[in-house]
Structure formats: C-alpha cells, structure tokens
C-alpha positions as CSV (number, residue, x, y, z in Angstrom):
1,X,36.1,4.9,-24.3
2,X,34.9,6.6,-27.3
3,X,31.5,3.9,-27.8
4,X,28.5,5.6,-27.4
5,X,26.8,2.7,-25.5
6,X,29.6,2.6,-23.3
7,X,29.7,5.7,-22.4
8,X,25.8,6.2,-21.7
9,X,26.4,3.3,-19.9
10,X,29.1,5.0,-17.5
11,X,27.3,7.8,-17.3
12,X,24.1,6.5,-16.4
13,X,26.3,4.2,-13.8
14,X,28.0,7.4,-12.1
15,X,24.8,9.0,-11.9
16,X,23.4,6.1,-10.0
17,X,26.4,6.4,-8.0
18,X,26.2,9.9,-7.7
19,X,22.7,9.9,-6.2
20,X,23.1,7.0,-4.1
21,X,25.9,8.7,-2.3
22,X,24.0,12.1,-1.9
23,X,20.8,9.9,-0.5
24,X,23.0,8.1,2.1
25,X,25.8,9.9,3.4
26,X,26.3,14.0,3.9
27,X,30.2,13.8,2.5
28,X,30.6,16.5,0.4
29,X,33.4,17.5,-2.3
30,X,36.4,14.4,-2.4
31,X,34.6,12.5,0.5
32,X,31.9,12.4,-1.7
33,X,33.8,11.4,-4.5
34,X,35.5,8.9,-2.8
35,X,32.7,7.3,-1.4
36,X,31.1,6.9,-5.0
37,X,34.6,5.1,-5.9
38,X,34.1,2.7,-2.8
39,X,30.6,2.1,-4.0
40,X,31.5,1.3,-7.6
41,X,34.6,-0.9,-6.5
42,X,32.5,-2.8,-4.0
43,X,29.5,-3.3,-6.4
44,X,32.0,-3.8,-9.4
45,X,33.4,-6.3,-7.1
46,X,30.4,-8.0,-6.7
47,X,29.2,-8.5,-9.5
48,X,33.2,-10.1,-10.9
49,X,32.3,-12.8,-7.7
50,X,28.9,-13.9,-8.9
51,X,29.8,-14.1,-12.8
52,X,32.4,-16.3,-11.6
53,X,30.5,-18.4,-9.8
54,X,32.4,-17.4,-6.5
55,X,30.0,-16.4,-4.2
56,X,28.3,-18.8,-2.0
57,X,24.9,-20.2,-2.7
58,X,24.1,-19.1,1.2
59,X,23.2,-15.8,0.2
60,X,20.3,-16.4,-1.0
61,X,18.4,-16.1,-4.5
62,X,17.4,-12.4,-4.6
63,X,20.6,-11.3,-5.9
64,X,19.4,-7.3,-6.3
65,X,18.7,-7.8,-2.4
66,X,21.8,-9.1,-1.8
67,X,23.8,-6.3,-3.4
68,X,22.0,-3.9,-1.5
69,X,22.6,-6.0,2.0
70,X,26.2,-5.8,1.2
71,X,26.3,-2.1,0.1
72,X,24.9,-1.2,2.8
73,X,28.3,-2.2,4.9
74,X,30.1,0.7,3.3
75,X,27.5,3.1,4.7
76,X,27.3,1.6,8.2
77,X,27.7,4.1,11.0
C-alpha cells in the first residue's frame, strides 16, 4: 500500500474507472461507485482467467477487444 508505483498504478486504474463509468452510465453518488467496483471486479476477473490460461481460445486473439466485448455486459440496458 505504501509503494509509490503501486499506488500511481491504483490511481491511474480508478481514474480509468472513474471515467469509464461517467462516459457510460448516468449513476451518480454510490451507484456510481458501485458500478466502478463491478467494472474493476469484472475486468480484474478477467484478466486472473487469461493469466491462467482459463479462457477459451474461441474468443479470439484481440484480447483488448475482447475485454471491452465483455465489459460491455455490465453496461447493457
């Protein structure tokens, strides 16, 4: 908690977070919060799967693509 590079790192991650949530949804206060902390879990998620080799070759090769396909789940209406 108290590295430098890490937290640069988490800021610059909850900022991208932050922003993302602003662009795509018009939750404010908790709701937005919240939905930041969904975005983070299902991206942190996402990333644990392919590291580990879990995720399934069928997705395809653009993994940035990908991540953004399944992100964009959470903000389905």
């Amino acid at each position: 908690r108290d590295d430098p590079t890490v937290v640069a790192a988490r800021e610059r991650a909850s900022q991208a977070l932050v922003e993302g949530v602003r662009a795509k949804t018009t939750r404010t206060g908790r709701a937005a919060r919240l939905t930041g902390v969904a975005a983070w879990s299902l991206m942190h998620g996402f990333a644990t799967l392919y590291l580990t080799g879990a995720l399934s070759d069928s997705l395809g090769e653009d993994l940035t693509s990908t991540a953004r396909d399944v992100a964009r789940i959470l903000f389905a209406d």
